[in-house]
Rosetta silent file (secondary structure, phi, psi, omega in degrees, C-alpha in Angstrom):
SEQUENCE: XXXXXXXXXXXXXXXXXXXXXXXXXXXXXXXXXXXXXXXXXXXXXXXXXXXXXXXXXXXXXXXXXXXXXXXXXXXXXXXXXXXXXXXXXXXXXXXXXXXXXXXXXXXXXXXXXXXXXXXXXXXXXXXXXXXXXXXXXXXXXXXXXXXXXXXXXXXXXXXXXXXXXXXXXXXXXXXXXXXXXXXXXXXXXXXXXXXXXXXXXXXXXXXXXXXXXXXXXXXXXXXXXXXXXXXXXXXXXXXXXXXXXXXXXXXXXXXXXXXXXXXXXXXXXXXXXXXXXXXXXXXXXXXXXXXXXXXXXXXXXXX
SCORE:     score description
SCORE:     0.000 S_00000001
   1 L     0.000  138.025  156.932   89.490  130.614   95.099 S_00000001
   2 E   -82.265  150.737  171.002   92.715  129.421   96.838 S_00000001
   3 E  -135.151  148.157 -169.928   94.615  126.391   96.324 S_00000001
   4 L  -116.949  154.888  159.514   97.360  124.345   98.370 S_00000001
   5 L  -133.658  131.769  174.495   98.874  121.572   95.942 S_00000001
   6 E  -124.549  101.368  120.988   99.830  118.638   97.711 S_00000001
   7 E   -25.191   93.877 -130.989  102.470  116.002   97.108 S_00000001
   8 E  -113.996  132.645 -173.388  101.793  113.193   98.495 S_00000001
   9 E  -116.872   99.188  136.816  105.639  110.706   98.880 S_00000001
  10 E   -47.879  106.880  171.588  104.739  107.072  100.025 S_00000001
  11 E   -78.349  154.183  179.433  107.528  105.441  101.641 S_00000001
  12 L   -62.132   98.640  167.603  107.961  101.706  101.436 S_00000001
  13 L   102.506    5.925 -175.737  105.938   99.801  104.169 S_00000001
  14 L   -88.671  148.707  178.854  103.967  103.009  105.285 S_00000001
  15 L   -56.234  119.214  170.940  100.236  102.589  105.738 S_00000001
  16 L   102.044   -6.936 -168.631   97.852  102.765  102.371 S_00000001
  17 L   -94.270   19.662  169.128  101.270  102.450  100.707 S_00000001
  18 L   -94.938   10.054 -174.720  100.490   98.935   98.795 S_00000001
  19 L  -152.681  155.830  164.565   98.392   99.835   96.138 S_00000001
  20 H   -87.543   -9.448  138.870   97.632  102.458   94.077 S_00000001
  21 H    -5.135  -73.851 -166.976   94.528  102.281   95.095 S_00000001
  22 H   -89.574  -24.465 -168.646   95.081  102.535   99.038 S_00000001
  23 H   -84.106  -58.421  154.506   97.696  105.111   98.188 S_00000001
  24 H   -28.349  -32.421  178.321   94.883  107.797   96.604 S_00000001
  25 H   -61.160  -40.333 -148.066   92.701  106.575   98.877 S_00000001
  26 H   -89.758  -27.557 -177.517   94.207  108.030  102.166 S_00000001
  27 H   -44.427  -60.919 -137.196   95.616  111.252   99.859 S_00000001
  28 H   -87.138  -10.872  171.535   91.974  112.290   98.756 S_00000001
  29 H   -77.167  -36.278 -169.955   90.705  111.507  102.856 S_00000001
  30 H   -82.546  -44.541  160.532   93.491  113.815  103.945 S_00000001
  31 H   -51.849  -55.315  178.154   92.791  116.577  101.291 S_00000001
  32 H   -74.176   -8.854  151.064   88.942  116.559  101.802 S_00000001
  33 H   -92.275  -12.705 -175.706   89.374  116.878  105.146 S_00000001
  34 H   -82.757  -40.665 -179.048   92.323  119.763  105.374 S_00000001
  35 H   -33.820  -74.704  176.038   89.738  121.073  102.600 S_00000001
  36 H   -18.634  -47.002 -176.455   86.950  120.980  105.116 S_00000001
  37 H   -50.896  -51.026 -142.370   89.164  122.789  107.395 S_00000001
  38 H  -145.248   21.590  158.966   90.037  125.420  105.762 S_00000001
  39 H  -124.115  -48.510 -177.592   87.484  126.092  102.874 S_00000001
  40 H  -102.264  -20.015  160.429   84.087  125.469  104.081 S_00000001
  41 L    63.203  178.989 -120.289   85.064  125.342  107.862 S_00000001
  42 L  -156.494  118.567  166.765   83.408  124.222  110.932 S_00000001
  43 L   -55.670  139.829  -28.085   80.575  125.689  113.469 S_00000001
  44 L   -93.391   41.616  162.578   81.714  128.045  115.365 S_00000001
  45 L   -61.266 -172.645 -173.525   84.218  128.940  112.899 S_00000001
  46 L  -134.266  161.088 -172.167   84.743  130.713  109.931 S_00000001
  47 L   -95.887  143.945 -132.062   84.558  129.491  106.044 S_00000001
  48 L  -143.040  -36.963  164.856   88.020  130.219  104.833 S_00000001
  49 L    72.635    8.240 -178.221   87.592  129.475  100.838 S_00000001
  50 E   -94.700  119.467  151.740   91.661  127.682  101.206 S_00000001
  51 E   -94.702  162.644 -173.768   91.252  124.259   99.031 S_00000001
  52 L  -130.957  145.109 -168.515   93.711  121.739   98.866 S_00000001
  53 L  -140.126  141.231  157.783   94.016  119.614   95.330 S_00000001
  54 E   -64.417  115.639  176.132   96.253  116.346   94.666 S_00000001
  55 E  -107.191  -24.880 -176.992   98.587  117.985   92.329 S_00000001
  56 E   172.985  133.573  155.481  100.892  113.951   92.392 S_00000001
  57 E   -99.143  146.708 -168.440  101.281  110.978   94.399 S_00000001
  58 E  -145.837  164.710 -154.526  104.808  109.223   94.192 S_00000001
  59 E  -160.558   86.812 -173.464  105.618  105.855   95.661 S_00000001
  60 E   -77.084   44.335 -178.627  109.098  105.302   96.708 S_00000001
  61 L   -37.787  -28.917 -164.789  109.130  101.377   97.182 S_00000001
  62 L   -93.844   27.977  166.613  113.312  101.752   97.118 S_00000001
  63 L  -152.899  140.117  172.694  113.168  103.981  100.536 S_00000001
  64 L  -123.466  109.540 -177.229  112.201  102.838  103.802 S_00000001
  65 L  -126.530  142.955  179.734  111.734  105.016  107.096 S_00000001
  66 E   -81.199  127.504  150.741  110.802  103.494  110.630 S_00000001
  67 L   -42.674  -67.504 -171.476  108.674  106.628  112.364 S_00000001
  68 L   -59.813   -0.893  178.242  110.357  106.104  115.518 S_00000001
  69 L   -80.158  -49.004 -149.129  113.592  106.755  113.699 S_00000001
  70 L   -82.881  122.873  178.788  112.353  110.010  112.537 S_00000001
  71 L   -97.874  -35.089  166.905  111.983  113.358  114.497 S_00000001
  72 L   176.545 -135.772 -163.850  110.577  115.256  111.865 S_00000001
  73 L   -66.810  -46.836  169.636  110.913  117.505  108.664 S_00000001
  74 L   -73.301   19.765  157.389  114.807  118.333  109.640 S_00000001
  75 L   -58.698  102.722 -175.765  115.443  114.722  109.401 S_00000001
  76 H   -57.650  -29.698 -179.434  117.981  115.147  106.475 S_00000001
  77 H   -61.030  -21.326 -166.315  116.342  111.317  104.501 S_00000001
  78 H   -82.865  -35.305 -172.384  112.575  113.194  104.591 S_00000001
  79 H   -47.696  -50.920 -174.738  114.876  116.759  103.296 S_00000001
  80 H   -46.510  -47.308 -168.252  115.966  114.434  100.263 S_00000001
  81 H   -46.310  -65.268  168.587  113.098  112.759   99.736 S_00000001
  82 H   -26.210  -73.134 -159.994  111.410  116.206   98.805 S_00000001
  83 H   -31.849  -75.374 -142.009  114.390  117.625   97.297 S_00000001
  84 H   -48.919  -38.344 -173.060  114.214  114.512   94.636 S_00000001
  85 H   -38.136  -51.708 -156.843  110.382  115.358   94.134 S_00000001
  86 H   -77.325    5.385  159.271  110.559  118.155   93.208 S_00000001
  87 H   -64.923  -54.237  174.854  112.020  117.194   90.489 S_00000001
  88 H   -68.439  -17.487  169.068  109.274  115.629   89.296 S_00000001
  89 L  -116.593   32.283  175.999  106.691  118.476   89.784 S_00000001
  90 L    15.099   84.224  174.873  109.102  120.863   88.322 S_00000001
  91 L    31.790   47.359  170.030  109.712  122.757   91.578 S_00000001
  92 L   -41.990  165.848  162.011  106.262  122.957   92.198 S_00000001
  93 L   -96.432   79.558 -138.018  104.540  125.235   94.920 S_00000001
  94 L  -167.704  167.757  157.924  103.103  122.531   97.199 S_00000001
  95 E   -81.431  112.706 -134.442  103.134  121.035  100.085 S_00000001
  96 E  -123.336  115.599  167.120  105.585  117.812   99.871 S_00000001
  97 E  -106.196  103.782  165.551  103.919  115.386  102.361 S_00000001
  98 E  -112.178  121.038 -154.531  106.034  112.255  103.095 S_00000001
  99 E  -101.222  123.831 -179.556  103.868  109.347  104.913 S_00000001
 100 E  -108.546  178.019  179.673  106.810  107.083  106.656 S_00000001
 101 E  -116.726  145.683 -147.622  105.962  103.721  108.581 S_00000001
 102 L   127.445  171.107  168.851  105.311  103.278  112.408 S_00000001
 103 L  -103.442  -34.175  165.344  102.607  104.458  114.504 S_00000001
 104 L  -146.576  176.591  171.113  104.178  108.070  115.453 S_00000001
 105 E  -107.957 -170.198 -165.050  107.885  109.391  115.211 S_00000001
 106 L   -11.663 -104.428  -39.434  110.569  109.831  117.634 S_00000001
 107 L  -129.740  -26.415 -174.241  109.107  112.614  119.129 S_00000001
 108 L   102.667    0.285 -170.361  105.477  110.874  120.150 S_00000001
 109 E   -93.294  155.671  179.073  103.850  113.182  117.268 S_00000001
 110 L   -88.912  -21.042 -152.405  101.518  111.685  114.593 S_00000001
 111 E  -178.036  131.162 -170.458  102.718  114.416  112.230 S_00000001
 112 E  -134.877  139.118  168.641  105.707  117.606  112.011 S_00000001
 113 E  -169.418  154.932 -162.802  105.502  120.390  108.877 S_00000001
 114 E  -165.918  130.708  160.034  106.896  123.686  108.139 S_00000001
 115 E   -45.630  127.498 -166.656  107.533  126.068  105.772 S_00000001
 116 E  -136.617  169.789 -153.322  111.170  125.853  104.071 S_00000001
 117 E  -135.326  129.396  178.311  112.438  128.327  101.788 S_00000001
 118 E   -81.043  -69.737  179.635  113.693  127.845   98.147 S_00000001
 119 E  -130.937 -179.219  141.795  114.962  131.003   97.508 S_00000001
 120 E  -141.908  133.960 -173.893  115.253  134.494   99.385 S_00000001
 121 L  -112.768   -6.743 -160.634  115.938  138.011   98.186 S_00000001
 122 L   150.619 -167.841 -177.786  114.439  139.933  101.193 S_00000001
 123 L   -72.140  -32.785  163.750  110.983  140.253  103.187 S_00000001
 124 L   -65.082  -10.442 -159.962  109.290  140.902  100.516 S_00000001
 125 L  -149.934  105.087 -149.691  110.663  138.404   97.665 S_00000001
 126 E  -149.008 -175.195 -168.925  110.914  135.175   98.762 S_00000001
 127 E  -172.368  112.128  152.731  109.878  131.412   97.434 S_00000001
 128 E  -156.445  160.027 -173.766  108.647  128.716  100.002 S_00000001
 129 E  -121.637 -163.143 -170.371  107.048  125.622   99.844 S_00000001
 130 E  -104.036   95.854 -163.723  105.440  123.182  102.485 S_00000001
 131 E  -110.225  137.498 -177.422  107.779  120.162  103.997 S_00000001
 132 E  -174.381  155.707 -140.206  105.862  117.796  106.208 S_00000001
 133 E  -154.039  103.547  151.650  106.496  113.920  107.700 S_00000001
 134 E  -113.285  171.121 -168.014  103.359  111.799  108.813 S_00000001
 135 E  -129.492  126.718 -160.246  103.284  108.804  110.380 S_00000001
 136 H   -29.521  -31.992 -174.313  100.570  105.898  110.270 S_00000001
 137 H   -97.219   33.763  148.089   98.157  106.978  113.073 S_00000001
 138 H   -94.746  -11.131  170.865   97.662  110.152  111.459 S_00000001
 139 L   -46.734  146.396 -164.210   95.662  108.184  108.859 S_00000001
 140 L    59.124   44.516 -176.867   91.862  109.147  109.199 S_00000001
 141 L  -162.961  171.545 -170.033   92.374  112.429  111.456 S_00000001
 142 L   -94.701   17.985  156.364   92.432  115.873  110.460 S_00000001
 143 H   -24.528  -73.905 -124.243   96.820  115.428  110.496 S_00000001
 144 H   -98.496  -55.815 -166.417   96.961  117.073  107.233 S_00000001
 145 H   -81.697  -39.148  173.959   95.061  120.188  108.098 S_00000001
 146 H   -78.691  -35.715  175.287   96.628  120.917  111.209 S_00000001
 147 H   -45.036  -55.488  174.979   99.976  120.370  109.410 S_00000001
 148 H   -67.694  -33.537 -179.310   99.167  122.622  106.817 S_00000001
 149 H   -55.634  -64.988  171.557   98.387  125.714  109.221 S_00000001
 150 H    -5.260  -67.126  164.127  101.889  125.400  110.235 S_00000001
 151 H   -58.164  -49.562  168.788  102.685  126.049  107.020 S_00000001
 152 H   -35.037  -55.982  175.974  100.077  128.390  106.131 S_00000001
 153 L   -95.218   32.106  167.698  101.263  130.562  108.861 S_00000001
 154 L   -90.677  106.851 -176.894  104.751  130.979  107.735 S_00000001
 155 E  -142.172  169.947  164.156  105.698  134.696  107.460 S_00000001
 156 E   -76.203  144.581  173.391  107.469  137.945  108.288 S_00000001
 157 L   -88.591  -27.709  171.633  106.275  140.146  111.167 S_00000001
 158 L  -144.702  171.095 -165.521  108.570  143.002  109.538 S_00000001
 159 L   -49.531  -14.304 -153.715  110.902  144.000  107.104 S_00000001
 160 L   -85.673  145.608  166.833  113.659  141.955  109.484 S_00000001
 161 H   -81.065   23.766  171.074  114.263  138.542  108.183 S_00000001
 162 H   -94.490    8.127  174.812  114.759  137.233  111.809 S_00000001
 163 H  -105.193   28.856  155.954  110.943  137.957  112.249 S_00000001
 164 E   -86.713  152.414 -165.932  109.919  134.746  110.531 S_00000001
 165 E  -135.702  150.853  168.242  107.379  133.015  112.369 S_00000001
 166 L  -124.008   61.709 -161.956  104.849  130.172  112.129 S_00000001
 167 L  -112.617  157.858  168.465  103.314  131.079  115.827 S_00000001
 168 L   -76.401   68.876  -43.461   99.777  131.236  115.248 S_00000001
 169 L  -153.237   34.088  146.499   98.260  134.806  114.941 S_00000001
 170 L  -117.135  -31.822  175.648   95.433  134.152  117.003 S_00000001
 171 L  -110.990   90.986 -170.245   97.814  133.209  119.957 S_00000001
 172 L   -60.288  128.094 -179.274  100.720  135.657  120.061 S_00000001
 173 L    92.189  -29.540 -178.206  103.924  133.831  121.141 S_00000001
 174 L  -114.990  143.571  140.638  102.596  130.212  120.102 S_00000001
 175 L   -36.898  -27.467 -171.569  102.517  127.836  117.641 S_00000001
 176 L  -151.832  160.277 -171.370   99.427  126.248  118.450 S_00000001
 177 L  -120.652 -166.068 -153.830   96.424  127.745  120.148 S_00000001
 178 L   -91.778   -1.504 -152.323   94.555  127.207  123.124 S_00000001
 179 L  -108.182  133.479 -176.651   90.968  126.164  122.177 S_00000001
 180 L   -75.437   11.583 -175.800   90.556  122.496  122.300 S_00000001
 181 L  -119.744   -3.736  163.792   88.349  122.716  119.067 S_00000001
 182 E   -46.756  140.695  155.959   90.726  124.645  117.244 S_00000001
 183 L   -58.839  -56.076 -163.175   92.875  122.659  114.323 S_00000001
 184 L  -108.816   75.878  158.702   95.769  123.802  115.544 S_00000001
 185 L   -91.885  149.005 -174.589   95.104  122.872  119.534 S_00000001
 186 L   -49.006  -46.427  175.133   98.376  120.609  120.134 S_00000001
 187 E   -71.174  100.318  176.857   96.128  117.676  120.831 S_00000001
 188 E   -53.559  112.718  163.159   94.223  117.433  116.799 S_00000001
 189 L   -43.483  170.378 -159.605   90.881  117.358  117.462 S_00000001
 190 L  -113.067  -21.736 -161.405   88.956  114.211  116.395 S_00000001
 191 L  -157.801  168.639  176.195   85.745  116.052  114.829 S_00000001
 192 L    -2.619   62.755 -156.682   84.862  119.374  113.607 S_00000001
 193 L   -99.522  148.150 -175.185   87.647  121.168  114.318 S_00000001
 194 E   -96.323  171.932  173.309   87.399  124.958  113.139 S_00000001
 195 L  -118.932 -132.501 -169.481   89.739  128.012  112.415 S_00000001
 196 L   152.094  143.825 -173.071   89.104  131.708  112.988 S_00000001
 197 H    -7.643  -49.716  165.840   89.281  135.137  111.831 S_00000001
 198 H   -33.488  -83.965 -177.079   92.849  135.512  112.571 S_00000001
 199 H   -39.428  -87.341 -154.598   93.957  132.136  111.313 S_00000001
 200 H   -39.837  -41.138  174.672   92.186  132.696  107.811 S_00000001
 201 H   -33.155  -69.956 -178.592   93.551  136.041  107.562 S_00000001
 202 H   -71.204  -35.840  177.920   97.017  135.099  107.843 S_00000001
 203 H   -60.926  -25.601 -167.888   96.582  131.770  106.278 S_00000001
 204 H   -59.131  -49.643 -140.871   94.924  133.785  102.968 S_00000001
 205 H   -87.191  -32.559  172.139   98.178  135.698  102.614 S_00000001
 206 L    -9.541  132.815  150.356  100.632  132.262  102.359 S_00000001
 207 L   -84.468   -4.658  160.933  103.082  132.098   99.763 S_00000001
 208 L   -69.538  -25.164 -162.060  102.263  128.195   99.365 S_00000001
 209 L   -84.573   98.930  166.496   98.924  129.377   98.177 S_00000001
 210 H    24.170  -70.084 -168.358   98.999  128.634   94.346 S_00000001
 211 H   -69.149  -27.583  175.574   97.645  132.052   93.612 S_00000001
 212 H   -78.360  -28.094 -162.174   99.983  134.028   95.991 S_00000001
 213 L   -64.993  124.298 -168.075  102.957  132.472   94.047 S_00000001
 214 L  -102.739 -173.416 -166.799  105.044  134.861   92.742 S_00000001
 215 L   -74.326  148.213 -166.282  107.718  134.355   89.527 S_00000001
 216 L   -65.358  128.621 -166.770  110.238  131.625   89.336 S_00000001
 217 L   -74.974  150.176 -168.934  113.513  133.015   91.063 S_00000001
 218 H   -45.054  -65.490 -179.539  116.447  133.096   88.341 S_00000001
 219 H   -28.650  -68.239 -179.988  118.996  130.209   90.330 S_00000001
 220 H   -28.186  -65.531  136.772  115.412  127.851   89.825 S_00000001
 221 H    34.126 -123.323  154.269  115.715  128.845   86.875 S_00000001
 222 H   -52.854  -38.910 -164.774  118.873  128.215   85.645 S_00000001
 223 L   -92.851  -12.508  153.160  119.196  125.252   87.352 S_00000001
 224 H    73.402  174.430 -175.575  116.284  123.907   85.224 S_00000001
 225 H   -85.596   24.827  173.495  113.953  121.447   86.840 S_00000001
 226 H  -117.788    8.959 -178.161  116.585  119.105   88.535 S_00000001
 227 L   -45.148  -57.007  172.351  117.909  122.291   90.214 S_00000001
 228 L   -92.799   33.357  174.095  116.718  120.204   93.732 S_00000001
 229 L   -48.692  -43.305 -174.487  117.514  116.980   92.816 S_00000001
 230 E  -148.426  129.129  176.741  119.594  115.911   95.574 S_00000001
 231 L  -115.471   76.788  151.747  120.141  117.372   99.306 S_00000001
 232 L   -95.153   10.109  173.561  122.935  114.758  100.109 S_00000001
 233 L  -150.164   10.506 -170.819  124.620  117.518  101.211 S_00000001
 234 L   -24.438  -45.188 -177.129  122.382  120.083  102.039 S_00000001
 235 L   -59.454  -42.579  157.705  124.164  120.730  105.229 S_00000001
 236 L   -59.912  -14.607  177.054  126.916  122.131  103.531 S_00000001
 237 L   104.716   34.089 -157.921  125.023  123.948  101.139 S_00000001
 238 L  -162.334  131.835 -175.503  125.030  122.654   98.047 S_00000001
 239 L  -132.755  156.121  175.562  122.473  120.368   95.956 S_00000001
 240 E  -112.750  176.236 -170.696  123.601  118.631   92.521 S_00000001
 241 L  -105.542  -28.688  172.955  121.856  118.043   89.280 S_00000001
 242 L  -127.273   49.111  172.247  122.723  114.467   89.292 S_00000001
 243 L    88.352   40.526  123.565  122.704  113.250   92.930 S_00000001
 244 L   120.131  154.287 -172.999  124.882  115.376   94.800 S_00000001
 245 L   -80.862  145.663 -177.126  128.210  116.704   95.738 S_00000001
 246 L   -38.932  115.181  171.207  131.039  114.652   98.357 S_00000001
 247 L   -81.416    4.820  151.441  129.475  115.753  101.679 S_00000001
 248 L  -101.781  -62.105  172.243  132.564  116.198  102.720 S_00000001
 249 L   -84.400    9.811 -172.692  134.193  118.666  100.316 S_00000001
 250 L    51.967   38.758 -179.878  131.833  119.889   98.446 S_00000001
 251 L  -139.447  166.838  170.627  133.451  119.086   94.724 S_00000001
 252 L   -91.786   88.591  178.103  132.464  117.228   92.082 S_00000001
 253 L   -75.206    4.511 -156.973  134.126  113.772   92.113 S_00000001
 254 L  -130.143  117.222  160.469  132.059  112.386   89.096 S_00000001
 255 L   -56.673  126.629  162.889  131.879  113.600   85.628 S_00000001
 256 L   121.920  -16.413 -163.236  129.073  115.343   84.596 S_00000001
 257 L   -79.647  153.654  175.094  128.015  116.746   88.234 S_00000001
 258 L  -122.565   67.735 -170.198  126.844  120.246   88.702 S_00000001
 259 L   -51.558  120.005 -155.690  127.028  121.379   91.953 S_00000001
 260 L  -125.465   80.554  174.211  124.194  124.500   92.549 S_00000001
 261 L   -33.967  178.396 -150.520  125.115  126.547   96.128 S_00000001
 262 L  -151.459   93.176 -116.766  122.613  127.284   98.298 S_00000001
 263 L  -107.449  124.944  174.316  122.417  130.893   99.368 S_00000001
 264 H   -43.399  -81.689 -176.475  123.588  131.084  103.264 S_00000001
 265 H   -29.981  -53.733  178.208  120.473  133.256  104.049 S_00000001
 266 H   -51.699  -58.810  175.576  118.186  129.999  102.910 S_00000001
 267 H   -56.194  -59.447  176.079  119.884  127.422  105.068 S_00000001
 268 H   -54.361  -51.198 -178.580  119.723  129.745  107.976 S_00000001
 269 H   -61.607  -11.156 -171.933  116.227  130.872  107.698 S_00000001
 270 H  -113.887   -0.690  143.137  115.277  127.144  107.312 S_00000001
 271 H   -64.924  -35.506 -176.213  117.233  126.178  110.443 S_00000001
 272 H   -49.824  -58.181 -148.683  115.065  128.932  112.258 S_00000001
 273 H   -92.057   -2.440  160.547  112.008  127.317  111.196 S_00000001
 274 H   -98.022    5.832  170.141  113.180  123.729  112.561 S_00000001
 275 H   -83.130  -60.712 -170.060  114.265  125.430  115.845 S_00000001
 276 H   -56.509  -48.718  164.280  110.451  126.910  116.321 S_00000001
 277 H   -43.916  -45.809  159.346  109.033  123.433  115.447 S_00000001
 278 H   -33.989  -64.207  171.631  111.103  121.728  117.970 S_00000001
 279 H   -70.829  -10.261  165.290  109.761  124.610  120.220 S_00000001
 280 H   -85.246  -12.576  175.584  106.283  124.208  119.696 S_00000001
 281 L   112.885  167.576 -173.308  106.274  120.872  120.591 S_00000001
 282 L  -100.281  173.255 -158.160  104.856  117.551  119.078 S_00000001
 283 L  -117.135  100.980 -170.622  101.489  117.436  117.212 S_00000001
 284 E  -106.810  164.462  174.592   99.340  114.607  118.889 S_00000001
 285 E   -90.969  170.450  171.391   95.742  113.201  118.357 S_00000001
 286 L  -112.998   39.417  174.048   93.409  113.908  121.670 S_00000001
 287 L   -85.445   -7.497  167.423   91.452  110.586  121.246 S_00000001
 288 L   -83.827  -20.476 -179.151   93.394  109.630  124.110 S_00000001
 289 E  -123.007  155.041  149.647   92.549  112.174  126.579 S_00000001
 290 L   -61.716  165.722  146.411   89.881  113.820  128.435 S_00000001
 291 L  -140.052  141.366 -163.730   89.501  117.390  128.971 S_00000001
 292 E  -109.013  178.592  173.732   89.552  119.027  132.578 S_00000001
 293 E  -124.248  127.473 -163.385   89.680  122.299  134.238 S_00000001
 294 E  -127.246  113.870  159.129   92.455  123.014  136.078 S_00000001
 295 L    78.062   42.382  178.960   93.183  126.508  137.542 S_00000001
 296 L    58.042   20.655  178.008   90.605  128.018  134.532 S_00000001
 297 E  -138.285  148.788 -174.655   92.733  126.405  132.153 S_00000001
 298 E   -78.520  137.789 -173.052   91.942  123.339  129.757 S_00000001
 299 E  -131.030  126.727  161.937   94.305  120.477  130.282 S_00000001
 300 L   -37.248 -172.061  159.737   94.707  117.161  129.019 S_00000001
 301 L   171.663  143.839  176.133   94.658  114.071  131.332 S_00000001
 302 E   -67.708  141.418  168.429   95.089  110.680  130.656 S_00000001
 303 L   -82.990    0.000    0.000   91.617  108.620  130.512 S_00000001
């Protein structure tokens, strides 16, 4: 069996986020349905055997993000938020899901996620986890499942590292495919949406998937489980052990700080993977549209 671990980050004022109650509730609706997705699958699809398990929910009452503020995962407040988690799941392998407040962000999307990279030594030897930013009307929708292929399909096509990709390996060139019953059609389907042969293939192979995880890289390591404590400086390169280095110089103005660099090759490959999100486009529900035929090709259209 496979497993996805999820991390579920409740933001202050985000839907389901008042209780602990409401906050498990919408987690184990989001899981059992990516679950659906992508273990037991969907007519005329294929069964896929990828599960998804609540590995920790965390409930940030002290941080508040408006959705419409937010464009997505390269939003440096959702980068912290993670960062801080993962403190708390001792650098887990997981999928870090932080549910903000609003009805979608900037962007018009219900939901943005990508693979980000922890460490890299080459194509082969490599550490990533799952970063992903929903927004209240993804509650109740298969969000979570389409999110996760994203992730799912982050890999090398070859030995180069400029051939990482998330494009979807049933649709060569894209991010999202073309079949409006697909998970990852742009518009999330509303009902049974299915994968295929491809997708599971490549999705099987993940390095998010629990079992696929390979040995903790040395820096992790060293750096003990507060290694990602704080990306208040990220851009520069540099995370602290006890909330972060001057984001302007990069030193340690504080006693006691540890400042832990951040391997060039990491930042860049995880700039890459927020350029191809950007280029695929926003992740929408289709409960709003019809679908027509226009020139032999399926198109949305406003109802």
């Amino acid at each position: 069996m496979a497993t996805v671990d999820v991390v579920s980050i409740f933001t202050r004022g985000a839907r389901s986020s008042e209780t602990a109650e409401l906050r498990l509730a919408r987690v184990t609706n989001d899981i059992a349905r990516a679950t659906a997705v992508w273990s037991t699958g969907f007519f005329p699809g294929v069964s896929c055997n990828i599960n998804f398990n609540n590995l920790q929910i965390i409930f940030r009452d002290d941080v508040t993000l408006e959705a419409n503020t937010v464009p997505g995962i390269s939003d440096p407040r959702v980068i912290n938020l993670i960062s801080q988690s993962k403190a708390a799941t001792n650098n887990a392998v997981a999928i870090y899901v932080v549910y903000v407040s609003g009805p979608t962000l900037s962007s018009g999307a219900i939901g943005n996620a990508g693979p980000q990279f922890d460490s890299f030594t080459d194509t082969t030897d490599f550490r990533i986890v799952g970063h992903c930013v929903m927004s209240d009307d993804a509650i109740d929708t298969y969000a979570l499942a389409h999110e996760a292929g994203h992730v799912l399909f982050g890999r090398f096509l070859n030995n180069n590292s400029n051939s990482f990709t998330i494009n979807d390996p049933s649709n060569p060139g894209e991010a999202h495919n073309d079949n409006p019953n697909n998970i990852m059609f742009p518009f999330i389907p509303s009902s049974n949406p299915f994968i295929n042969a491809a997708q599971c293939n490549v999705a099987s192979q993940s390095r998010v998937i629990r079992e696929n995880v390979g040995a903790v890289p040395m820096a992790m390591a060293m750096g003990g489980a507060n290694a990602f404590l704080s990306v208040s400086n990220n851009a520069a390169g540099f995370t602290s052990r006890k909330g972060g280095c001057c984001p302007c110089c990069d030193q340690e103005h504080h006693p006691g700080y540890i400042c832990v660099p951040i391997p060039k090759r990491v930042r860049r490959l995880n700039e890459h993977v927020f350029k191809l999100l950007k280029k695929a486009g926003p992740d929408k529900l289709n409960t709003k549209f019809k679908y027509v035929c226009k020139d032999k090709m399926i198109v949305p259209k406003h109802r």
